[in-house]
Structure formats: structure tokens, C-alpha cells
C-alpha positions as CSV (number, residue, x, y, z in Angstrom):
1,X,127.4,46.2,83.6
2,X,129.5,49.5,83.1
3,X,131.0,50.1,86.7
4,X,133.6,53.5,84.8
5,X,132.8,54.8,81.4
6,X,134.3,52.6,78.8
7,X,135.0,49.9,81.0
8,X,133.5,47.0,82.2
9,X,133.7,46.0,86.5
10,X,134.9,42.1,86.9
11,X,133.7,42.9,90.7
12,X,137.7,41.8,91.1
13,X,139.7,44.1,93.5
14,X,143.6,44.6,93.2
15,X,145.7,44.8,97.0
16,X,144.9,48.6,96.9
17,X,140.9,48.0,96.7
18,X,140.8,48.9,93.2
19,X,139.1,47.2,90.3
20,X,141.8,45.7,87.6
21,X,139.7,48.2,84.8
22,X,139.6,50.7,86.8
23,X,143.2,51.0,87.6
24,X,143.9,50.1,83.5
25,X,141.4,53.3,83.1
26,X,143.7,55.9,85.7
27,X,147.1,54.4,83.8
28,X,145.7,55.2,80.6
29,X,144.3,58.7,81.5
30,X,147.7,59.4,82.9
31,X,149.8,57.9,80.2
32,X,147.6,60.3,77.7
33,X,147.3,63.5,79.6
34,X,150.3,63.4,81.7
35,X,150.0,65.0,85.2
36,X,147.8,67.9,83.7
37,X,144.4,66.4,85.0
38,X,145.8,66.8,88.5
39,X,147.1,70.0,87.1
40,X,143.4,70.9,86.3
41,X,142.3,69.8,89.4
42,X,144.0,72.0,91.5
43,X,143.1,75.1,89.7
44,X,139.6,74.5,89.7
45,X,140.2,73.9,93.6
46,X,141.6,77.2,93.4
47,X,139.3,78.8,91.9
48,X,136.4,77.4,94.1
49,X,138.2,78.8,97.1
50,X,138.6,82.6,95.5
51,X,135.2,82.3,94.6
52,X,134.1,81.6,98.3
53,X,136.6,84.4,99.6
54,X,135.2,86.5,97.5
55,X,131.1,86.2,98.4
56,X,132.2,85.8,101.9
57,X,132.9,89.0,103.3
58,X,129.2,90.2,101.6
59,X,127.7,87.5,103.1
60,X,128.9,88.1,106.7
61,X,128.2,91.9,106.0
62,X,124.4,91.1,105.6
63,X,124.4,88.5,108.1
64,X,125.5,91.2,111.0
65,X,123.7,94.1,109.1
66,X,126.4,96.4,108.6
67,X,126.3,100.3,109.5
68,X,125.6,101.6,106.2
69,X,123.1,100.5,103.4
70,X,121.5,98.0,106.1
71,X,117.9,97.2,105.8
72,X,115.7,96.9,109.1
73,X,112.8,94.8,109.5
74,X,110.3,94.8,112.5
75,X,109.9,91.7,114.5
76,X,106.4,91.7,113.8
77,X,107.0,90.7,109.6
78,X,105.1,87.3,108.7
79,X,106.7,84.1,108.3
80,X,107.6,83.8,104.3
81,X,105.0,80.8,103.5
82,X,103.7,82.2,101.6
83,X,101.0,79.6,100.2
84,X,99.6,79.2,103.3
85,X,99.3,82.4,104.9
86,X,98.5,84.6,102.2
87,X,95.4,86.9,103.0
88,X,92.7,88.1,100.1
89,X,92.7,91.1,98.6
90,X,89.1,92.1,97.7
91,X,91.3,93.6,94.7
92,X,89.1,97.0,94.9
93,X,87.0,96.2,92.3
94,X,84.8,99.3,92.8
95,X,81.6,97.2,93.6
96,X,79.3,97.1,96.6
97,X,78.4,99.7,99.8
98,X,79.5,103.0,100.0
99,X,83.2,104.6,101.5
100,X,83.1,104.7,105.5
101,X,85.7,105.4,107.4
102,X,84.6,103.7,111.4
103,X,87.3,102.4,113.1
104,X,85.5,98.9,113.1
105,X,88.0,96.0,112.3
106,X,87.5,94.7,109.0
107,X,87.9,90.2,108.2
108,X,90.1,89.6,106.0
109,X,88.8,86.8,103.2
110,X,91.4,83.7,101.4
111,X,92.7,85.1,98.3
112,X,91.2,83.4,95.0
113,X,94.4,84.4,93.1
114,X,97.8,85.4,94.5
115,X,99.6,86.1,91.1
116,X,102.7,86.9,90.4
117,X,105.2,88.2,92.8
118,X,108.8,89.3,92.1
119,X,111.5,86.8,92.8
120,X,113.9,88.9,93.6
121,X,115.3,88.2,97.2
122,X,118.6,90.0,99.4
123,X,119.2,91.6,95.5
124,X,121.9,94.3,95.2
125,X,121.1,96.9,92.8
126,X,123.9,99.0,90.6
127,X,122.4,102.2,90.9
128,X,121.5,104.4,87.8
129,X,124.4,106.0,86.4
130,X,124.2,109.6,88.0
131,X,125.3,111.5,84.5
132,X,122.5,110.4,82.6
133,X,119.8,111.7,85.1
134,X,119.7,115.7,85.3
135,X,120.3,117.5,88.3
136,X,117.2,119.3,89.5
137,X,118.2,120.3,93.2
138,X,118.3,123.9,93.4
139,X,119.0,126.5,95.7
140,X,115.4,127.4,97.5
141,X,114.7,130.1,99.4
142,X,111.6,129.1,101.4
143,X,109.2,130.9,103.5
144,X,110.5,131.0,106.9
145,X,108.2,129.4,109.6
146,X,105.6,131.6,112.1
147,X,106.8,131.7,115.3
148,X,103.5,130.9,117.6
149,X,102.7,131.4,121.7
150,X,100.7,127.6,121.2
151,X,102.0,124.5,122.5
152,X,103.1,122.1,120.7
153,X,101.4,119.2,119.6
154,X,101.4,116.2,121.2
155,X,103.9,112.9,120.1
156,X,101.3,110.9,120.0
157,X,98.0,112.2,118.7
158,X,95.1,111.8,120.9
159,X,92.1,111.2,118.3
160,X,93.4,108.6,116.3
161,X,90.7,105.5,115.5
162,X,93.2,102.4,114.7
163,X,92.1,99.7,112.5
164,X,89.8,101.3,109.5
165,X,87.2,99.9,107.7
166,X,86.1,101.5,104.1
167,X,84.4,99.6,100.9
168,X,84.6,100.3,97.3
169,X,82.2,102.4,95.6
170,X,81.7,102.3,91.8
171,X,81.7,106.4,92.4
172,X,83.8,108.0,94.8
173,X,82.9,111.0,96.6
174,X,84.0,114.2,94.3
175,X,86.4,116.8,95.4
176,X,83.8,119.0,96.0
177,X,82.1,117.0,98.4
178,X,85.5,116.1,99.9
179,X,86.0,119.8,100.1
180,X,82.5,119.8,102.0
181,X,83.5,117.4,104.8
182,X,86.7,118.8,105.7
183,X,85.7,122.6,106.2
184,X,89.5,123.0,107.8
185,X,91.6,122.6,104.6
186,X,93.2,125.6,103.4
187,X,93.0,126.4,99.5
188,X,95.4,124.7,98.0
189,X,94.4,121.4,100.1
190,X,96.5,122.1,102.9
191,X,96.1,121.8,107.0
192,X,97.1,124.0,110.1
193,X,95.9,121.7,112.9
194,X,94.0,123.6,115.9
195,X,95.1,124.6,119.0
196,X,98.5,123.3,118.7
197,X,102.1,124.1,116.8
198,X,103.0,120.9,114.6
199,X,105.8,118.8,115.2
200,X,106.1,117.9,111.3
201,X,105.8,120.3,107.9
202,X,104.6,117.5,105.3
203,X,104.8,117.6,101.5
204,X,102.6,114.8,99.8
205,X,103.8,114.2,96.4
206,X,101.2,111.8,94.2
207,X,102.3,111.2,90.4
208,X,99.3,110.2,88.2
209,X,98.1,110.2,84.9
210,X,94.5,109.3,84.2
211,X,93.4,108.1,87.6
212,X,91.1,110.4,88.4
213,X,88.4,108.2,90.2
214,X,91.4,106.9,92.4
215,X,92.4,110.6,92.9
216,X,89.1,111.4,94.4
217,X,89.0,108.1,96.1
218,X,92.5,108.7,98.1
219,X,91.3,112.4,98.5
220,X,88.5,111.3,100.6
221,X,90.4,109.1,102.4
222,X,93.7,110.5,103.4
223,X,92.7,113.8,104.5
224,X,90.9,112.7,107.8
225,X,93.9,110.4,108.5
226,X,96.7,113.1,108.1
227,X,94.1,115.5,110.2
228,X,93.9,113.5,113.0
229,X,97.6,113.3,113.1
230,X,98.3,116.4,114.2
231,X,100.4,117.8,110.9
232,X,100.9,120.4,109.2
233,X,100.2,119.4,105.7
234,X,100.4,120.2,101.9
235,X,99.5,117.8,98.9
236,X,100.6,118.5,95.2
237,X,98.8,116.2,93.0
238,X,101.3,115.9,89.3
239,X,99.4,114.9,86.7
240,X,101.7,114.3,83.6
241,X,100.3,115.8,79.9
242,X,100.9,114.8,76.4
243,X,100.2,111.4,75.1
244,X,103.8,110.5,76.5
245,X,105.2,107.2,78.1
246,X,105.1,107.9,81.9
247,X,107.2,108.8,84.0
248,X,106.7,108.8,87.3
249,X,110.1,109.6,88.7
250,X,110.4,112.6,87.1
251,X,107.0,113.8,88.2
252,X,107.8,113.2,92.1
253,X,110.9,115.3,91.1
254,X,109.1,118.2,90.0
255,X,106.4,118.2,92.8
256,X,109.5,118.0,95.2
257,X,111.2,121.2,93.3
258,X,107.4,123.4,93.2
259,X,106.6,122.1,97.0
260,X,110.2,123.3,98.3
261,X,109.8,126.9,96.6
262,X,106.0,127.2,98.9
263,X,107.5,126.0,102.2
264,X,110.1,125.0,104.6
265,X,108.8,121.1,104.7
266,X,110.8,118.8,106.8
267,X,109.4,116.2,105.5
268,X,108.2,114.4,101.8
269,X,105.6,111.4,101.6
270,X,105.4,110.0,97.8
271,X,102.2,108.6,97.6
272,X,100.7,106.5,95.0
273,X,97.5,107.3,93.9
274,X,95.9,104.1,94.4
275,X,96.7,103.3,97.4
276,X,94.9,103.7,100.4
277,X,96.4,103.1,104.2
278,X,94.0,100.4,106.4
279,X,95.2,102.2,110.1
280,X,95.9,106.1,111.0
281,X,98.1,104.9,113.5
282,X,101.1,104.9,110.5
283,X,102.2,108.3,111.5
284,X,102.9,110.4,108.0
285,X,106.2,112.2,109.4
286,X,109.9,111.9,108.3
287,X,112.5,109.6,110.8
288,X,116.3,110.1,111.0
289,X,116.6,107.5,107.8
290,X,114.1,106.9,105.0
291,X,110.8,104.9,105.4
292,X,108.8,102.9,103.8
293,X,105.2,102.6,104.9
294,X,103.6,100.8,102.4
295,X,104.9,97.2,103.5
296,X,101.9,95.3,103.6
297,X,99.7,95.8,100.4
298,X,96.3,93.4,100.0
299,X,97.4,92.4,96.2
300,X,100.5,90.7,98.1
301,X,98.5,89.1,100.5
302,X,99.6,91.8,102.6
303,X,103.2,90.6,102.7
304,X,106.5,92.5,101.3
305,X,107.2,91.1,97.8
306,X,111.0,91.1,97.7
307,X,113.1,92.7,100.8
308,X,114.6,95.7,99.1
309,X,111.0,97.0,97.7
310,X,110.9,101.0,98.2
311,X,107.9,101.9,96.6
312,X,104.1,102.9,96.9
313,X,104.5,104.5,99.5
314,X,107.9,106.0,101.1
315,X,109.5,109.1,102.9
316,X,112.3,110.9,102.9
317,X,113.7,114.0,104.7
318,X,114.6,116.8,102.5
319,X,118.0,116.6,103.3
320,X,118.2,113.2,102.5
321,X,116.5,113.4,98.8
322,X,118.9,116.3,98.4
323,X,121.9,113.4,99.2
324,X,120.8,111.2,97.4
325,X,119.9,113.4,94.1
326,X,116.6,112.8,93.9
327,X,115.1,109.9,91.5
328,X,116.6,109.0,88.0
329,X,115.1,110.8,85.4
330,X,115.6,108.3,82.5
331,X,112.8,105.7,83.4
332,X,110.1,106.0,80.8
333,X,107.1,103.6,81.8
334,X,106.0,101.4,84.4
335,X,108.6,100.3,87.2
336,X,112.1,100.7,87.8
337,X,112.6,103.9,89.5
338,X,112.2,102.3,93.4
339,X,114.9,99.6,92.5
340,X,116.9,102.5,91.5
341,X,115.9,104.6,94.5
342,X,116.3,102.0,96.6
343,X,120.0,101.7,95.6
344,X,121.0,105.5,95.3
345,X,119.8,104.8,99.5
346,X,121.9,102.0,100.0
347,X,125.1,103.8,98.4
348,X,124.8,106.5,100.5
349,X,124.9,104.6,103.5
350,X,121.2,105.0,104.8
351,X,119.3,102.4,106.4
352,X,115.4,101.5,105.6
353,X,112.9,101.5,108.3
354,X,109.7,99.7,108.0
355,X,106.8,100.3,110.7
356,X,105.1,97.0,112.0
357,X,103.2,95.0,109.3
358,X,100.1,95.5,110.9
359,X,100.2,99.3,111.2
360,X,101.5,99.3,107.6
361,X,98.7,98.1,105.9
362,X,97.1,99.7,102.3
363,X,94.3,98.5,100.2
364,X,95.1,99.0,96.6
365,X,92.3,100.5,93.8
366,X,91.9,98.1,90.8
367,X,93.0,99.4,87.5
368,X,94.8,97.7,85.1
369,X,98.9,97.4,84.8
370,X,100.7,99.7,82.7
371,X,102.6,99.0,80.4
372,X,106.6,98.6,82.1
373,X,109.4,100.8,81.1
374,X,112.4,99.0,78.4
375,X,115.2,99.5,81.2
């Protein structure tokens, strides 16, 4: 029986406790390496304890959330078993009764397959390298605002359902019927509410390319919400030509640069097109820091995927897109430009707010994946 490598235990113990070949083993090891193994030791001690020093500080700085680049989370956000708690998805497979919008609460059904979620957890990003991505903020000079003898709307809006319920439909309602039911919108699909002055100016940004019958579907949908809000309201729908990889980023850029020359907007929601919000009580108006609304998405289980997601859905005042330059410009593809968003926030000291998880929920339209981006 081997009791050291190389040498054999007699189970006899010298007067300091020691085996006889164990004690033969530490002469020898000293008699050929000298006093360099302690030597060795000590460094690697060293090293340990600069490692720790190092990671330390960061650590503590998360722990306390610092003042800038600090993420908040609502006390309402689940529990992170994930296996056990996950909700269903009906995955929006544009099948079954027609799109209704009562306010009756809708069950929510075990999910058959959760998929893969991103592993990425407490992550720090290096944000894109700010010379590569071309600077599109301008100088604007925006139509000033109509001075009116109406009150002002209300904080909280009086008409708003709650919960939503709405199916799948194999054919959404087209824009001219959504044009047909919503006799208020202005050309150009945008709202004045009546009877009051609004609080917020809104631009709604939504990139797509070839998503038409999620277009119409979110059309028919969102318009009521944002109505019974109370705001003043404007969306730009990008659509991106030539047989091009997309780019998504770049899009929200350019509706951000054409909605800014029409309008003094306070505020910017970027929307994505397939994604459709579950309660109009998630208030579409800018904060003092950046939001992200779109927290609690069914293909997730209705649970945020990693904590420093900022994507689907988000806001941002126009000052604060002008800080933080806008998106990158470079990312060609699927994915990438909210991990890079989300750290051109964090280096300039804002913090993320996220409404309660279950105000913040969307249903998401199936389609399949595109095809991801090579950075």
C-alpha cells in the first residue's frame, strides 16, 4: 500500500508523528531542490493573495451596488429555480381563435421545452470600441411644442384594463383594418390624446426585416395600449433593404436620427417587432435612468435570462442616447448590440430600472432564429 508517491507506509511513526518514508521522502526532496520548493510555495501564496485583492474590491462594489453602472431589480423577480418554476410559452405558433384584447386574466400552461438560455450571469462587458462605430448624433432643430389652455393629463391613466388576454391567429388583422379601429391616429400612425396635454412625447423605434405578419400583429396590439396611456405618440417602423446581413443597431440609429428631425420627443421606446406586452399597466414613458420593460418574456418561462440583458424591449431619454452615442454600428447579424448597449450604460454611470415582473410581461411571435452576427 502506497501511503506518499514512491514510497511505501510501514504504519511506523518517528517521535515527530511522521512515517520513517515519509520523512526519507521530505530529506530527499530537500537534498534535491534545496529550499526552492518552500521558495515556490511562498510565491504561489503570494500570488493567491493578489489575486483575491484584486477581485475583491469588484466584488464588494456589486455586493453594495455602487452609484454608477448599478443594476436594480424589483423585489417582486422570481426565485432562480429555474426547473421548477418555469411557466409555458404557447410559443405563438399562429394557430387557434382570433386576437382579443379583454382584460380577462389568461392561465398560464407547463412549458413542454425550456431550451436554451444564456449562461451568462453578474458578466461585465468591454464595451465596443467607440472609433469603429460612426457618430450619427447631429445637431436637430426640432419643432417646438404647442402651448395648450387643457389640463394636463393625469399620472396615472384612468382607462387602463390590467392583465390582457389575446390568442394567435394564423392572419392578423391588416393595417387597414387596424387603421379602421383606431379612427384617432394621425397619418403617419401617430396619437394626440383627448381632452388633455400629455406628460410624455414618445418615439417608437421597431427594426425589422421581413416580419410583416408580426408587424401587423404588434400594430393591432400596441396601439390601444399606448392610447389608453395617455401619450403623445409617434412610431417609425425601419425596415432594412438589400439582401444584406442585418443590422439592427444601425436601423434603431436611423429611426432615432429621422424621429428627432419630426419632433421634440422626450422619450425613445425600441421595440421589437415580435413582441407583444401581456398588461397596459407597463407605462411606455422615459424615467430619470434607462429601462428595460421587456423583463419577463414567455420563451424564458417569463424569467430574465442573464441579469445584464437590455434588449426587446428598452427606453431611453434622448439625452441619455445622446451620452451614450447611440448603438454600435459594426454588428452585422443576429445579437450582440444589447450586450454592447448595455455596457456603453454601465460606463457611463447609469443605472437600469426594471418594472415588477408581473407588469413586465410579453408574449413573443414564433418565427424562426436568425442567423447570429461573427462578433
Amino acid at each position: 500500500m502506497k501511503y506518499f508517491p514512491g514510497h511505501y507506509d510501514n504504519r511506523s511513526t518517528t517521535r515527530h508523528g511522521r512515517s520513517p518514508s515519509y520523512s526519507n521522502y521530505l530529506r530527499n526532496f530537500r537534498f534535491r531542490y534545496g529550499t526552492e520548493a518552500g521558495s515556490v510555495k511562498k510565491v504561489a501564496k503570494y500570488v493567491v493573495a493578489l489575486l483575491a485583492c484584486i477581485q475583491l474590491p469588484l466584488l464588494l462594489y456589486f455586493h453594495r451596488g455602487g452609484d454608477r453602472g448599478r443594476l436594480e431589480y424589483s423585489p417582486e423577480q422570481p426565485e432562480s429555480d429555474v426547473l421548477t418554476r418555469m411557466m409555458s410559452r404557447d410559443v405563438g405558433r399562429l394557430e387557434g381563435a382570433t386576437y382579443d384584447r379583454t382584460p380577462p386574466i389568461r392561465m398560464m400552461q407547463p412549458m413542454q421545452n425550456v431550451g436554451l438560455l444564456r449562461k451568462l450571469t453578474n458578466q461585465v462587458y468591454s464595451p465596443t470600441n467607440y472609433s469603429g462605430t460612426e457618430s450619427f448624433v447631429t445637431s436637430i432643430d426640432a419643432p417646438t411644442q404647442v402651448k395648450s389652455t387643457m389640463p394636463r393629463c393625469p399620472m396615472t391613466p384612468p382607462n387602463l384594463f390590467g392583465r390582457l388576454e389575446f390568442k394567435f391567429n394564423t392572419t392578423p388583422p391588416s393595417f387597414e383594418h387596424t387603421t379602421l379601429h383606431n379612427q384617432n391616429l394621425h397619418p403617419g400612425g401617430s396619437y394626440f390624446p383627448e381632452g388633455c396635454v400629455p406628460r410624455h412625447r414618445v418615439a417608437i423605434i421597431i427594426p425589422h426585416r421581413s416580419r410583416e405578419v408580426h408587424l401587423k400583429a404588434l400594430m393591432w396590439h400596441l396601439h390601444p395600449i399606448l392610447q389608453r396611456q395617455q401619450i403623445y405618440y409617434k412610431v417609425y417602423v425601419i425596415q432594412q433593404a438589400y439582401n444584406l446581413a442585418f443590422n439592427k443597431a444601425k436601423l434603431m440609429n436611423i429611426g432615432y436620427l429621422e424621429a428627432m428631425k419630426e419632433d421634440l420627443y422626450d422619450c425613445v421606446v425600441f421595440h421589437d417587432v415580435d413582441l407583444l406586452p401581456e398588461d397596459d399597466r407597463l407605462l411606455y414613458h422615459c424615467t430619470d435612468t434607462p429601462k428595460h420593460l421587456s423583463v419577463a418574456i414567455d420563451k424564458y418561462g417569463y424569467r430574465l435570462p442573464y441579469p445584464s440583458l437590455f434588449g426587446g424591449v428598452t427606453m431611453l431619454s434622448k439625452d441619455q442616447f445622446r451620452d451614450v452615442n447611440g448603438y454600435s454600428n459594426m454588428f452585422w447579424g443576429w445579437g450582440g448590440e444589447d450586450d454592447d448597449m448595455f455596457a456603453r450604460i454601465f460606463s457611463r454611470g447609469y443605472t437600469i430600472k426594471r418594472p415588477p415582473f408581473h407588469q413586465a410581461k410579453y408574449r413573443m411571435s414564433y418565427h424562426e432564429r436568425d442567423k447570429g452576427n461573427k462578433l
